[in-house]
C-alpha positions as CSV (number, residue, x, y, z in Angstrom):
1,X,29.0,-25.0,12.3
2,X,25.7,-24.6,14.0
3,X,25.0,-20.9,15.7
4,X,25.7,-20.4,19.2
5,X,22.6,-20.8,21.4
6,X,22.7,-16.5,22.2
7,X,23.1,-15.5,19.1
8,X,19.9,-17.9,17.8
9,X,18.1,-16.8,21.2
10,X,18.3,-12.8,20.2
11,X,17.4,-13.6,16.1
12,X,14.1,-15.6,16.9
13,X,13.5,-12.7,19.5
14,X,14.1,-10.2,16.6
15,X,12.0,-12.6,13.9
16,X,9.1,-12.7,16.2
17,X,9.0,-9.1,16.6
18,X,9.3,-8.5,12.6
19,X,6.6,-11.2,12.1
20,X,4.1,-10.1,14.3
21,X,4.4,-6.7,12.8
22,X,3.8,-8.4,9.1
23,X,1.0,-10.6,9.9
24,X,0.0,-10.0,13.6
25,X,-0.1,-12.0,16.4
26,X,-2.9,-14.6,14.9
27,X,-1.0,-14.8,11.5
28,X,2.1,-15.8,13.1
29,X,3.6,-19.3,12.5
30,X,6.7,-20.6,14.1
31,X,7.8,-22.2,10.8
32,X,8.2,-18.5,9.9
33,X,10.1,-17.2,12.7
34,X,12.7,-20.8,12.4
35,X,13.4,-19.9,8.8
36,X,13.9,-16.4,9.0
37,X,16.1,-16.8,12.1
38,X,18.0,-19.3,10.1
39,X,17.1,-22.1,12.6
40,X,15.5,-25.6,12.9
41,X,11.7,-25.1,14.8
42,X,12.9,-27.5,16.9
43,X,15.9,-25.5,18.3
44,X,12.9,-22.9,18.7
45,X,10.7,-25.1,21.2
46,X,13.9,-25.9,22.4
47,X,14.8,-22.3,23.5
48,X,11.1,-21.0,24.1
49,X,8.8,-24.3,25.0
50,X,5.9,-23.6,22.5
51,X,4.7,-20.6,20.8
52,X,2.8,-19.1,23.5
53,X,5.8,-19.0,25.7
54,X,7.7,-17.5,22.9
55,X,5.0,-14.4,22.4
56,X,4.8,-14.3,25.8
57,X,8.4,-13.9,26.5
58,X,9.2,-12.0,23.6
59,X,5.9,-9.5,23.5
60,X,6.4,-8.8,27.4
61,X,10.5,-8.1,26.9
62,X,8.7,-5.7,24.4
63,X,6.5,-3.5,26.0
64,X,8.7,-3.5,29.4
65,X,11.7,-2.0,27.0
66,X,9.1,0.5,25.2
67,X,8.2,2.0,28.7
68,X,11.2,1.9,30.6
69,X,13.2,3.9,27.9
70,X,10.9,6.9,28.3
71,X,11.8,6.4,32.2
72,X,15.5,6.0,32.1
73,X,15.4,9.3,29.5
74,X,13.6,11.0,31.8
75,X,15.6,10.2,34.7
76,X,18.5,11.0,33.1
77,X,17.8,14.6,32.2
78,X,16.5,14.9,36.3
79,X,19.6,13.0,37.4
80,X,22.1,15.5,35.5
81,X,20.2,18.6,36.0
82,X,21.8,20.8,38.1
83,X,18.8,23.3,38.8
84,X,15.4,22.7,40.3
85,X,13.4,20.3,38.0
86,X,11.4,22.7,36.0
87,X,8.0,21.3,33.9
88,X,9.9,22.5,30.5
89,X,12.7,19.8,31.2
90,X,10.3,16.9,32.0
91,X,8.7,18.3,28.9
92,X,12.1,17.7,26.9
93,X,11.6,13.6,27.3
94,X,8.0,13.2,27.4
95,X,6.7,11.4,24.2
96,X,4.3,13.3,22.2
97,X,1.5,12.3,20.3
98,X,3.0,12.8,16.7
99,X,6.1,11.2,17.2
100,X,6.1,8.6,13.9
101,X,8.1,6.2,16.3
102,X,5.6,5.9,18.7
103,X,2.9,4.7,16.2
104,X,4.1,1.6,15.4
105,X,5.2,0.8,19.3
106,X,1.5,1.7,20.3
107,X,0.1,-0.3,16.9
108,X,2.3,-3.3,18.6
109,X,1.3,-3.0,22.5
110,X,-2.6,-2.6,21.5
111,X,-1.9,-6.4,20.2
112,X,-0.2,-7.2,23.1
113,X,-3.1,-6.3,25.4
114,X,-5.4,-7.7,22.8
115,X,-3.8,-10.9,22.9
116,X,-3.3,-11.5,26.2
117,X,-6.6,-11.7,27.0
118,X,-6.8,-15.1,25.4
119,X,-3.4,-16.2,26.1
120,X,-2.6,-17.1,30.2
121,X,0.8,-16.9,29.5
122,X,1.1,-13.7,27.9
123,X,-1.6,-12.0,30.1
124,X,0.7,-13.6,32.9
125,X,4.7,-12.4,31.3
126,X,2.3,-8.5,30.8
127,X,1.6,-8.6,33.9
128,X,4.7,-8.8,35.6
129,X,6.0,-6.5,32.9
130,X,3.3,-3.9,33.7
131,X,4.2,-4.1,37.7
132,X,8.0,-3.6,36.6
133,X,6.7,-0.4,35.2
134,X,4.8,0.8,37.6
135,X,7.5,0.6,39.9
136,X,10.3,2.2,37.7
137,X,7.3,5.5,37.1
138,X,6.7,5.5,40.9
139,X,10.2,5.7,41.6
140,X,10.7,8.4,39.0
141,X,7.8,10.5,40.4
142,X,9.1,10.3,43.8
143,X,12.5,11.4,42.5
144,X,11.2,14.2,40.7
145,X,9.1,14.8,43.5
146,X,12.3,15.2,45.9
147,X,14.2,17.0,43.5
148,X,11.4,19.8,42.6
149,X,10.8,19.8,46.9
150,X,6.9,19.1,45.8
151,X,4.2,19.0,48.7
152,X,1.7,17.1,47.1
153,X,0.7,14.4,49.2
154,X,-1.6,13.0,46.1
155,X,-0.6,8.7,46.4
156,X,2.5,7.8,43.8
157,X,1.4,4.7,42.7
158,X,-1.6,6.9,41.8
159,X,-0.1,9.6,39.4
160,X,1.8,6.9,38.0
161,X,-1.1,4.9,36.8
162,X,-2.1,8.4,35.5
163,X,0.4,8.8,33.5
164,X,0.6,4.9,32.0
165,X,-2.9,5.7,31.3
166,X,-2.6,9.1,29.4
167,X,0.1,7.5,27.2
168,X,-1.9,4.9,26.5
169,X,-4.6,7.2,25.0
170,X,-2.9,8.2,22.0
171,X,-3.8,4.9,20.8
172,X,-7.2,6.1,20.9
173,X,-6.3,8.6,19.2
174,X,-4.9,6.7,16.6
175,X,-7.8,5.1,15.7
176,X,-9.6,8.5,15.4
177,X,-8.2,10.4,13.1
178,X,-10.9,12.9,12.7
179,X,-10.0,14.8,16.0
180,X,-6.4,13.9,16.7
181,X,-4.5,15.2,19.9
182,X,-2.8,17.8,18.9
183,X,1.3,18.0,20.4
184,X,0.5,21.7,21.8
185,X,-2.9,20.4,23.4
186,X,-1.1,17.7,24.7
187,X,1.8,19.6,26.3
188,X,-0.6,22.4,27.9
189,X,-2.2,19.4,29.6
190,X,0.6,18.0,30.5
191,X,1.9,21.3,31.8
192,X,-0.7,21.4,34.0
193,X,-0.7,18.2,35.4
194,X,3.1,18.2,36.0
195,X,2.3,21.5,37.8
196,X,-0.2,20.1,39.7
197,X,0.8,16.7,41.1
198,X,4.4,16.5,40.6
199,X,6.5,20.1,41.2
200,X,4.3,22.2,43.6
């Protein structure tokens, strides 16, 4: 009995993932992702068109998810706090730069930017991804913003980019091993910041 169309749909998601992480994004052959999904590469055009649609669907899915689950955790913990937002509980759900996680997602989204530069379709499936999360952080700094009664009348859509783009440092980091960021470093300039441009 052949697998239901869903259930083939989330395992070549999954292969492609596992792939890309074994050989990269250049190394990976749809041949590969059929026969470890335990499906026909024609079901897999089928489902996803070629194999730039298919990184382009399934890389984007991926670094939406990555981001918005730090957002959701984070408005979670303002959501169900009772008190004024305070920097220590935005602290709680903030990632840090040693979390053995977040080294492999950041390994994976450094390809994804890589690789959509050459691919229209994946620079294209990024970039609506990317506006989906600068939306869902605006939103977030605007609640936090009401919540903590803030005054700052600093732009949201600016802090947000801020913030994408001080997560996306630690892959810098990464790559430089011989002065990493340290957690407390990172928290006392994050402290500061939150201070700043978010809770006074």
């Amino acid at each position: 009995m052949p697998p239901k169309v869903e259930d083939a749909d989330e395992r070549i998601r999954a292969c492609t993932l596992a792939e890309i992480e074994k050989n990269g994004i250049v190394g990976l052959r749809v041949a590969n992702i059929a026969k470890q999904a335990g499906v026909s590469v024609p079901l897999v055009y089928k489902l996803f068109g070629d194999r730039e649609q298919l990184l382009a669907t399934v890389l984007s899915e991926s670094i939406e998810t990555f981001y918005l689950t730090d957002i959701n955790n984070i408005r979670a913990l303002v959501e169900k706090s009772k008190t004024n937002i305070t920097v220590e509980l935005l602290l709680q759900a903030l990632p840090m730069p040693s979390d053995a996680f977040r080294l492999k997602q950041r390994k994976l989204r450094m390809l994804i930017f890589a690789a959509s530069y050459e691919s229209p379709k994946l620079r294209k499936a990024v970039g609506k991804a990317q506006q989906t999360i600068q939306h869902a952080t605006r939103d977030l700094i605007h609640l936090v913003r009401e919540r903590s009664g803030s005054k700052v009348d600093v732009d949201e859509d600016v802090i947000a980019f801020a913030v994408q783009a001080f997560g996306f440092s630690f892959s810098i980091h990464d790559i430089n091993p011989d002065k990493p960021l340290s957690d407390a470093t990172y928290r006392e300039f994050m402290t500061d910041f939150l201070n700043r441009y978010l809770l006074s």
